[in-house]
LOLOBA-326429 format. One record per atom (N, C-alpha, C, CB): atom name; residue in one letter; x, y, z. Coordinates in pm, 1 decimal, m for minus. Glycine has a CB too. Example, Ala and Ser with C-alpha at 12.3 -4.5 7.8 and 13.67 -1.06 7.14 Angstrom:
<recs>
a|r|xx|yy|zz
N|a|1319.0|m569.0|780.0
CA|a|1230.0|m450.0|780.0
C|a|1320.0|m330.0|780.0
CB|a|1130.8|m447.3|904.6
N|s|1285.0|m225.0|708.0
CA|s|1367.0|m106.0|714.0
C|s|1290.0|3.0|787.0
CB|s|1408.4|m59.8|572.5
</recs>
This chain:
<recs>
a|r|xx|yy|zz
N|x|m24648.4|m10173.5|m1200.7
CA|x|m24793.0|m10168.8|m1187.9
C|x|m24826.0|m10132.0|m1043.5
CB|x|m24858.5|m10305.1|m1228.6
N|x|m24915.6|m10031.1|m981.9
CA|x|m24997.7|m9996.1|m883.9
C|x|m25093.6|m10073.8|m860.0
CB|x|m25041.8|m9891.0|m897.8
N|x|m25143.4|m10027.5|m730.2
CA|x|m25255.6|m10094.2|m678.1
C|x|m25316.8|m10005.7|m609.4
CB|x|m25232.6|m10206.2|m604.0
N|x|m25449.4|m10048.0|m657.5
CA|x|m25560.7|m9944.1|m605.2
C|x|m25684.5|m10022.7|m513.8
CB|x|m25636.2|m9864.1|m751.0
N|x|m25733.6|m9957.8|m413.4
CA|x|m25837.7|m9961.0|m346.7
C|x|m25935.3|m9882.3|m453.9
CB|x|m25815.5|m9902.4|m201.2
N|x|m26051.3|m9938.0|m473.9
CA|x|m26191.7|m9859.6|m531.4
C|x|m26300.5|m9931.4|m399.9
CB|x|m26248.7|m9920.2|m743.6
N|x|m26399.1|m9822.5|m388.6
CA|x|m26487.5|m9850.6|m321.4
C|x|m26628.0|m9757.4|m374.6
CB|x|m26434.1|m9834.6|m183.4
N|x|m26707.0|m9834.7|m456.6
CA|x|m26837.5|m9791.5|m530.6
C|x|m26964.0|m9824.5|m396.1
CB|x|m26862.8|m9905.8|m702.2
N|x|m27038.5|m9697.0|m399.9
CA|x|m27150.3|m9678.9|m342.9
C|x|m27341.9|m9688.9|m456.7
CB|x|m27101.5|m9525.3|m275.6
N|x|m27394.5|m9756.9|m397.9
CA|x|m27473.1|m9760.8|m490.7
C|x|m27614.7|m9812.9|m439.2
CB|x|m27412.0|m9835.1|m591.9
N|x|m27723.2|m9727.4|m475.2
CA|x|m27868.6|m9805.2|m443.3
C|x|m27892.0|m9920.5|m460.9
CB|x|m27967.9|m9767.8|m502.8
N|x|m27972.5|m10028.0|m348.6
CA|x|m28050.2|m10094.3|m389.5
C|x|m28157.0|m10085.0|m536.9
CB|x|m28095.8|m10095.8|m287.5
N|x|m28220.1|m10177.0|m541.1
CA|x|m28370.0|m10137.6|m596.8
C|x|m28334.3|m10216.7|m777.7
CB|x|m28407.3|m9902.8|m591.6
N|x|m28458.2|m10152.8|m831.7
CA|x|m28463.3|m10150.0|m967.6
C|x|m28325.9|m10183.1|m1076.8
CB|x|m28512.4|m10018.6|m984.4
N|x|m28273.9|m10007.9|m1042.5
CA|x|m28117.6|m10012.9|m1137.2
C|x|m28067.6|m10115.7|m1113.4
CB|x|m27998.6|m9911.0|m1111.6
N|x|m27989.2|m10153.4|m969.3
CA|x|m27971.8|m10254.5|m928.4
C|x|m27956.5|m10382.9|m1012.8
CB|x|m28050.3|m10254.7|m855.5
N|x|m28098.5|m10436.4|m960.1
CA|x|m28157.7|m10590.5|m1006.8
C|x|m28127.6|m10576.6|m1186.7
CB|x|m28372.9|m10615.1|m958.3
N|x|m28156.4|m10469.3|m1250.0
CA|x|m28165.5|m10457.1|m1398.4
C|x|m27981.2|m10440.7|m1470.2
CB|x|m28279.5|m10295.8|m1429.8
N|x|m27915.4|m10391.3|m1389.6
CA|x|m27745.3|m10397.9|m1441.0
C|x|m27649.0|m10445.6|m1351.5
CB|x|m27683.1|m10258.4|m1475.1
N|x|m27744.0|m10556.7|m1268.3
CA|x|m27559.0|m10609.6|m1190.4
C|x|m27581.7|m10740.1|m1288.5
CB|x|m27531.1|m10664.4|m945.5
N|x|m27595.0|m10778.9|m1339.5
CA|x|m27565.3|m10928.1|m1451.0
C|x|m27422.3|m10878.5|m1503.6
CB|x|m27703.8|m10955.9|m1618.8
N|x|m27464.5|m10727.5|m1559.3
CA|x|m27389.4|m10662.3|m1675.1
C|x|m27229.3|m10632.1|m1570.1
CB|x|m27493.6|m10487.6|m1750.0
N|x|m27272.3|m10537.6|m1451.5
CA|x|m27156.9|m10546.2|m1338.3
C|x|m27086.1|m10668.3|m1342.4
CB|x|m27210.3|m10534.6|m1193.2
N|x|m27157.2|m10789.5|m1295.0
CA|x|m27076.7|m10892.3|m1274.2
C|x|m27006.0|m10919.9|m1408.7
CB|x|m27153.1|m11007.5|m1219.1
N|x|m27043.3|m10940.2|m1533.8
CA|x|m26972.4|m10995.5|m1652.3
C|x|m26836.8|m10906.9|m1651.5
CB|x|m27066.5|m10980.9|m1800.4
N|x|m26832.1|m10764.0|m1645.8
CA|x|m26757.9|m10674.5|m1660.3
C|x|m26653.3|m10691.6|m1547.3
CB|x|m26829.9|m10556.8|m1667.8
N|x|m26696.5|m10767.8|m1461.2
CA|x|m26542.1|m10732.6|m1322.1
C|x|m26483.1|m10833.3|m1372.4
CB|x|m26557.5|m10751.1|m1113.2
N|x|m26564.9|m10933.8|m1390.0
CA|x|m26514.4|m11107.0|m1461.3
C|x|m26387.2|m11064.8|m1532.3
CB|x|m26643.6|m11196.2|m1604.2
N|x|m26471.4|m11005.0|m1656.0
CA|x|m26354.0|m10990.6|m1755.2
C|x|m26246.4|m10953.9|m1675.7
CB|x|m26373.3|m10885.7|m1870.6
N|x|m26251.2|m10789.8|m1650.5
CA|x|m26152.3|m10723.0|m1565.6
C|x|m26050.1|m10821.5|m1477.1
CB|x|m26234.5|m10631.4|m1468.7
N|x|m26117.8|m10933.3|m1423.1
CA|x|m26017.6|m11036.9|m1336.7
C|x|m25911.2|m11134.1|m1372.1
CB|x|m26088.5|m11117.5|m1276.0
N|x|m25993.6|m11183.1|m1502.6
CA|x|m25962.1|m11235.0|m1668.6
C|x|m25829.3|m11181.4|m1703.5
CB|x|m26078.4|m11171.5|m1794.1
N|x|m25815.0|m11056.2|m1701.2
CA|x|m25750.9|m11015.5|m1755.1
C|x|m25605.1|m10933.3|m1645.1
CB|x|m25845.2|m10949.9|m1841.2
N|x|m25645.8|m10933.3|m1531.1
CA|x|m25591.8|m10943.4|m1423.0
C|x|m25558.0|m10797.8|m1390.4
CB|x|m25485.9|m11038.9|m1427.0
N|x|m25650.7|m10709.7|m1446.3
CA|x|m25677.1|m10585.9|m1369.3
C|x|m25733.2|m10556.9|m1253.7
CB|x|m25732.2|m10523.9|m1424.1
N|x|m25858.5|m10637.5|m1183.4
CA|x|m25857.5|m10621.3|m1081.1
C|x|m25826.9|m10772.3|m987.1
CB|x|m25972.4|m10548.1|m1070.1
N|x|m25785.2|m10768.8|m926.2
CA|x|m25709.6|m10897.2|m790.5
C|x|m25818.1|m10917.2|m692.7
CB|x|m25550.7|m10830.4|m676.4
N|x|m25907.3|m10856.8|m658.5
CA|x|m26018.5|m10936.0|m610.5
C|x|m26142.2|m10797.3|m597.6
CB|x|m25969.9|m11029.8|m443.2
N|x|m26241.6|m10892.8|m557.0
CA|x|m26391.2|m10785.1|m556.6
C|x|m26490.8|m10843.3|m497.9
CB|x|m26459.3|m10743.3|m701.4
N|x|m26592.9|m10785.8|m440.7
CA|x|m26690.1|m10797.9|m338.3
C|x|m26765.2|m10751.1|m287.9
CB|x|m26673.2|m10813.9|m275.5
N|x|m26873.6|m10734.4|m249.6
CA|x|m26985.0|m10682.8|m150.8
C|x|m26907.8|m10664.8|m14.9
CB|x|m27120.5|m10795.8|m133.2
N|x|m26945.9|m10537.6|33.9
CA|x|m26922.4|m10487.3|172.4
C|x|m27070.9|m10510.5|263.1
CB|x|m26874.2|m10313.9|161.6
N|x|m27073.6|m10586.1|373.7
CA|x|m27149.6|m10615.0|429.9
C|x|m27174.4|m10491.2|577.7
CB|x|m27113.9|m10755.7|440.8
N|x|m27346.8|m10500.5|568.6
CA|x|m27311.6|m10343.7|661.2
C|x|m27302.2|m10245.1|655.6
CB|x|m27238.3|m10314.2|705.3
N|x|m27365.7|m10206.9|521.1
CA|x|m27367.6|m10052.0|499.4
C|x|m27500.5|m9979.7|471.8
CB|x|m27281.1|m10019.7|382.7
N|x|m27518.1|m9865.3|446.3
CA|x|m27638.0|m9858.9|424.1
C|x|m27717.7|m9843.3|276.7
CB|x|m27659.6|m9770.9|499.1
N|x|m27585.6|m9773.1|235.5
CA|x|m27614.3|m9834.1|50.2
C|x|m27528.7|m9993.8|47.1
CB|x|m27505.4|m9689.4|m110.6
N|x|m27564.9|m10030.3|m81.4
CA|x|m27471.6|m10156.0|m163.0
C|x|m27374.1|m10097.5|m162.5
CB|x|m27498.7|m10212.4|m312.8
N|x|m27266.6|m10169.2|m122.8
CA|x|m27141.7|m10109.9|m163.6
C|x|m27006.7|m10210.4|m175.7
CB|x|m27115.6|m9998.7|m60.4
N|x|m26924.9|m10212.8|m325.2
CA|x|m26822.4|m10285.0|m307.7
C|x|m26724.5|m10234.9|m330.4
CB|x|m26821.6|m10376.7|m356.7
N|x|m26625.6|m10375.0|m306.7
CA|x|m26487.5|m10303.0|m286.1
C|x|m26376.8|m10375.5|m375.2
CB|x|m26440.2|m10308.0|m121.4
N|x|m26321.5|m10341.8|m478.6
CA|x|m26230.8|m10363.9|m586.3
C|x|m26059.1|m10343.6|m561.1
CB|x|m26281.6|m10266.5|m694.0
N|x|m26009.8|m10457.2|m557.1
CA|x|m25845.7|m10400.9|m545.7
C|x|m25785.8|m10407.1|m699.3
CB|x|m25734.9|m10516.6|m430.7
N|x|m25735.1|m10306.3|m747.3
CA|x|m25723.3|m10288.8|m890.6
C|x|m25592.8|m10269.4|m916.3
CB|x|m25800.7|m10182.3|m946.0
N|x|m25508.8|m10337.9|m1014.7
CA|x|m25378.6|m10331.9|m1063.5
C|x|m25365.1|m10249.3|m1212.4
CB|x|m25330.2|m10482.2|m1073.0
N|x|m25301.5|m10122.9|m1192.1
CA|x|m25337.7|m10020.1|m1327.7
C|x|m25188.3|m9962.2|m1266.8
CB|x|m25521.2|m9887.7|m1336.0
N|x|m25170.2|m9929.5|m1386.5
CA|x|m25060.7|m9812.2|m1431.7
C|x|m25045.2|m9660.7|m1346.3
CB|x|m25105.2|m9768.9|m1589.6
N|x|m25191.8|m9598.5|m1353.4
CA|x|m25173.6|m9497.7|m1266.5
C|x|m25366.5|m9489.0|m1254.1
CB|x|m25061.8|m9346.2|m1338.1
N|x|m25395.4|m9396.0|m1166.2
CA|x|m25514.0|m9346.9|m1136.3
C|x|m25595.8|m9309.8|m1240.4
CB|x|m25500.8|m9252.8|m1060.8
N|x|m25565.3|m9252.8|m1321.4
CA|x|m25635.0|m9242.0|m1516.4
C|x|m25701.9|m9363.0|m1535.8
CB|x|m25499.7|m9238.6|m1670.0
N|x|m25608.6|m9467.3|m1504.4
CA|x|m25646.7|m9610.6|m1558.1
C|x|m25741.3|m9702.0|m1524.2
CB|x|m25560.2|m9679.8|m1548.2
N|x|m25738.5|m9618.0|m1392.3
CA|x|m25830.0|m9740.5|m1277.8
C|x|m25963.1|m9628.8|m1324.5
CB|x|m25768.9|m9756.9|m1032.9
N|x|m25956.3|m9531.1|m1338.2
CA|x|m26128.1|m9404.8|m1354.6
C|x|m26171.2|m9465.3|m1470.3
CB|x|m26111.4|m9188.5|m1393.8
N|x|m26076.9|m9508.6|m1571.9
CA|x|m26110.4|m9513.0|m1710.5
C|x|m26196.5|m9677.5|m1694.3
CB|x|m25949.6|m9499.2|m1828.0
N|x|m26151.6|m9784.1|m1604.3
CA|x|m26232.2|m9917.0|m1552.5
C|x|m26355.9|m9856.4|m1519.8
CB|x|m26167.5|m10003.2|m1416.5
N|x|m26346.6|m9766.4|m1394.8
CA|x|m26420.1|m9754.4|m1329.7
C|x|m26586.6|m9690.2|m1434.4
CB|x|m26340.2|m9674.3|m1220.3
N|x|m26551.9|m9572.3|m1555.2
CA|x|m26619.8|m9540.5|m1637.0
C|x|m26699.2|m9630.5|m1720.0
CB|x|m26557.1|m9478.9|m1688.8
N|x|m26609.2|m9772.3|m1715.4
CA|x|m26701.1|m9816.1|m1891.6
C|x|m26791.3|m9963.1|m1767.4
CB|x|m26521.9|m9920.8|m2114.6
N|x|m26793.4|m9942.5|m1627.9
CA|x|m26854.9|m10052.9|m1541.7
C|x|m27030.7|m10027.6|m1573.0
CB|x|m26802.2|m10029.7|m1353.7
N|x|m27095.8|m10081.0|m1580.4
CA|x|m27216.9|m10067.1|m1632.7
C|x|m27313.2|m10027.3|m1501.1
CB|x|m27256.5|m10203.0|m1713.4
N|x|m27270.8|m10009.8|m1406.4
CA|x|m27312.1|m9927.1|m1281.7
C|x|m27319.7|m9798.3|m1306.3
CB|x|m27226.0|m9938.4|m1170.0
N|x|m27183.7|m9746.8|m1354.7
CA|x|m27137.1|m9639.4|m1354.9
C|x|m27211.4|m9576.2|m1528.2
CB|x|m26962.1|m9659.8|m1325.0
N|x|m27201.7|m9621.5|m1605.3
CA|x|m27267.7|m9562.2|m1733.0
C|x|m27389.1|m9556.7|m1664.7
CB|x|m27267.2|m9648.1|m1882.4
N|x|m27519.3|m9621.8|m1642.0
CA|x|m27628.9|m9615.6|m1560.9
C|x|m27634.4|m9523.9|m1460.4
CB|x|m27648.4|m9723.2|m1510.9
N|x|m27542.9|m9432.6|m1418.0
CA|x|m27553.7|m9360.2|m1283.7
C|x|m27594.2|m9381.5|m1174.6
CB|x|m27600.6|m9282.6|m1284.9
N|x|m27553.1|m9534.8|m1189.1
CA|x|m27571.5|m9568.1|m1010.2
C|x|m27513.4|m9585.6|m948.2
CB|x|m27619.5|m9644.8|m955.3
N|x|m27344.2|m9513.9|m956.6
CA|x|m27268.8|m9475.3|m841.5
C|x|m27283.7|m9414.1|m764.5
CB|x|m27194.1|m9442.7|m847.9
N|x|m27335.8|m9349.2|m654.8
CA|x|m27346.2|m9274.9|m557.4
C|x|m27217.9|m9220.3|m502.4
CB|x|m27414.3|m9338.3|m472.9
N|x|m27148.6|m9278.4|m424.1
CA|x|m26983.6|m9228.8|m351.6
C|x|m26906.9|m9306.1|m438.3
CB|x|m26939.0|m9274.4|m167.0
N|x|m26763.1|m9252.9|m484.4
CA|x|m26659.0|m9359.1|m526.4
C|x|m26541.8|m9306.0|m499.5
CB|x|m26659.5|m9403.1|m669.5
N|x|m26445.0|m9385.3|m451.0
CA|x|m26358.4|m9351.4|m356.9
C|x|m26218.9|m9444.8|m477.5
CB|x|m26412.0|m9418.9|m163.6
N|x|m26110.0|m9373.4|m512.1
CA|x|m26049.3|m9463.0|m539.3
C|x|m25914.4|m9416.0|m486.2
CB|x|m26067.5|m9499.3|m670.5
N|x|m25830.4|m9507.1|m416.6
CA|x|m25677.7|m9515.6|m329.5
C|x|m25581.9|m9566.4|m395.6
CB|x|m25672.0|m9600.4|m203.7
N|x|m25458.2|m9508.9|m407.1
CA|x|m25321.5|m9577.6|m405.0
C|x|m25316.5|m9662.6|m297.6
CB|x|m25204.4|m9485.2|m396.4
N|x|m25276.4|m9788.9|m344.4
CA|x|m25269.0|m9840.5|m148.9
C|x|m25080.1|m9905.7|m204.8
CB|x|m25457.9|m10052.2|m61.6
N|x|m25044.2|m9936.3|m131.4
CA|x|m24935.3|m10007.8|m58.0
C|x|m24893.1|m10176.8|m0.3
CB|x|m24944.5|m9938.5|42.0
N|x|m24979.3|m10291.6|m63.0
CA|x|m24960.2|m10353.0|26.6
C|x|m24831.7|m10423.4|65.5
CB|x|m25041.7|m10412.6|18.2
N|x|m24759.6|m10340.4|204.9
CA|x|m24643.7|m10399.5|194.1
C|x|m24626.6|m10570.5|304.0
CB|x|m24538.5|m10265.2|238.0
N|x|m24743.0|m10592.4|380.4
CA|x|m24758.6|m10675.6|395.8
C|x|m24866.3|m10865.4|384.5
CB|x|m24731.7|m10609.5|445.8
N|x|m24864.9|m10947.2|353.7
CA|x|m24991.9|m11012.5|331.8
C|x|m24957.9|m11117.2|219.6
CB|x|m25111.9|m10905.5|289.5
N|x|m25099.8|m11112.5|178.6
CA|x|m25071.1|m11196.1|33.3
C|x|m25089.9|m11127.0|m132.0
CB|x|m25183.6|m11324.6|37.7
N|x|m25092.3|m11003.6|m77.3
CA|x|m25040.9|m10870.8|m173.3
C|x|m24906.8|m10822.7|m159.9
CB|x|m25121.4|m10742.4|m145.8
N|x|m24849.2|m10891.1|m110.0
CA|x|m24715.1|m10794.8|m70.7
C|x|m24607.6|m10827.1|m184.4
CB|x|m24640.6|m10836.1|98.7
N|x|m24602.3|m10886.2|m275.3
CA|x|m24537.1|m10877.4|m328.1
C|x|m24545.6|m10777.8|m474.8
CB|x|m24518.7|m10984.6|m317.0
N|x|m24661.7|m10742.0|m450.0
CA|x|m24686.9|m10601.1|m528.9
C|x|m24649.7|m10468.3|m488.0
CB|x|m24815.8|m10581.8|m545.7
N|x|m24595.3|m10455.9|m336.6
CA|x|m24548.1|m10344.0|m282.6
C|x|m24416.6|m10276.7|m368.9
CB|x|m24515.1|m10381.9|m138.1
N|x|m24460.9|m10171.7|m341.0
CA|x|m24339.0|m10079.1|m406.4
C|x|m24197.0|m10042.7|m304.5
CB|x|m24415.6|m9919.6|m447.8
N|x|m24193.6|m10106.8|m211.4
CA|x|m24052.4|m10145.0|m105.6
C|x|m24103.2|m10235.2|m36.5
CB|x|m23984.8|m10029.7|2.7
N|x|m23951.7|m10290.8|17.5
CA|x|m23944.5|m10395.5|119.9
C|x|m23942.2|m10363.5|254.0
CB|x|m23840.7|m10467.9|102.9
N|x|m24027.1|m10462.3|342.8
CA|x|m24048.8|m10418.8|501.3
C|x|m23905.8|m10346.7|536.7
CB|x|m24080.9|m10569.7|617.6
N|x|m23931.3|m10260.0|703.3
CA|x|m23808.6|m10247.1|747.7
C|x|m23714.9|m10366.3|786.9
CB|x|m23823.3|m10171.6|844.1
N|x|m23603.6|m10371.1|785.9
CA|x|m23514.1|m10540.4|820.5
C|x|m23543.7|m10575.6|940.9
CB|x|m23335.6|m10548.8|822.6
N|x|m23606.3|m10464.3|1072.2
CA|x|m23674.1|m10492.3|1185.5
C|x|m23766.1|m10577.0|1166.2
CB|x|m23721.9|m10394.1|1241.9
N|x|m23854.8|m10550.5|1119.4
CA|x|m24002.5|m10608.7|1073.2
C|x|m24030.1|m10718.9|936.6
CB|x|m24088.2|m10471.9|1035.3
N|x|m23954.9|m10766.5|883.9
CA|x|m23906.4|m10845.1|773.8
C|x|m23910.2|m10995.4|856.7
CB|x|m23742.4|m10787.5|710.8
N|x|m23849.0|m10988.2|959.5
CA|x|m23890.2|m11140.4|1009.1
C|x|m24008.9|m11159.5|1054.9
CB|x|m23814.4|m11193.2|1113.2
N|x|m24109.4|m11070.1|1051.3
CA|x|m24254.0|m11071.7|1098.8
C|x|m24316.2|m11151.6|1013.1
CB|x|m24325.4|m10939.9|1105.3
N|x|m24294.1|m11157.6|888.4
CA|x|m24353.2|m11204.6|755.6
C|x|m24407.7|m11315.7|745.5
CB|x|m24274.1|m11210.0|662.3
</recs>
């Protein structure tokens, strides 16, 4: 299993207030079910914008989340950014796809 960075851009306002209930139920599940590993509001931007670390198979998988999010049917994604990430160090690291260098292994 991979891990992905997503980062959804999205207006304030109306849409908003009227489909984040539906957003929130939908990441729930998604967490439930342990596709995505954590999620949140980015503080400081100038749209709403959060940030999803997602455990999927490949990039298909995480678009195909990202499609049925009730933000996204509504068209109130604005930017969406989604990453392979790596974490080879932290309290993700044991999802990394290699082990530190043996230099850097006692850093841990």
């Amino acid at each position: 299993m991979r891990t992905y960075i997503v980062r959804m851009e999205h207006p304030d306002g109306e849409g908003w207030n009227k489909h984040v209930y539906a957003h929130v139920c939908y990441l729930k599940e998604l967490i439930a079910e342990g596709r995505i590993l954590a999620s949140g509001p980015l503080k400081g931007t100038a749209l709403r914008a959060g940030f999803l670390i997602v455990a999927a198979e490949d990039r298909d998988q995480v678009e195909g989340l990202v499609a049925e999010d009730p933000f996204t049917k509504d068209g109130l994604i604005h930017k969406l950014t989604i990453e392979e990430w790596d974490p080879l160090f932290g309290m993700f690291a044991d999802r990394s796809s290699k082990q530190p260098p043996p230099e850097l292994a006692s850093l841990i």
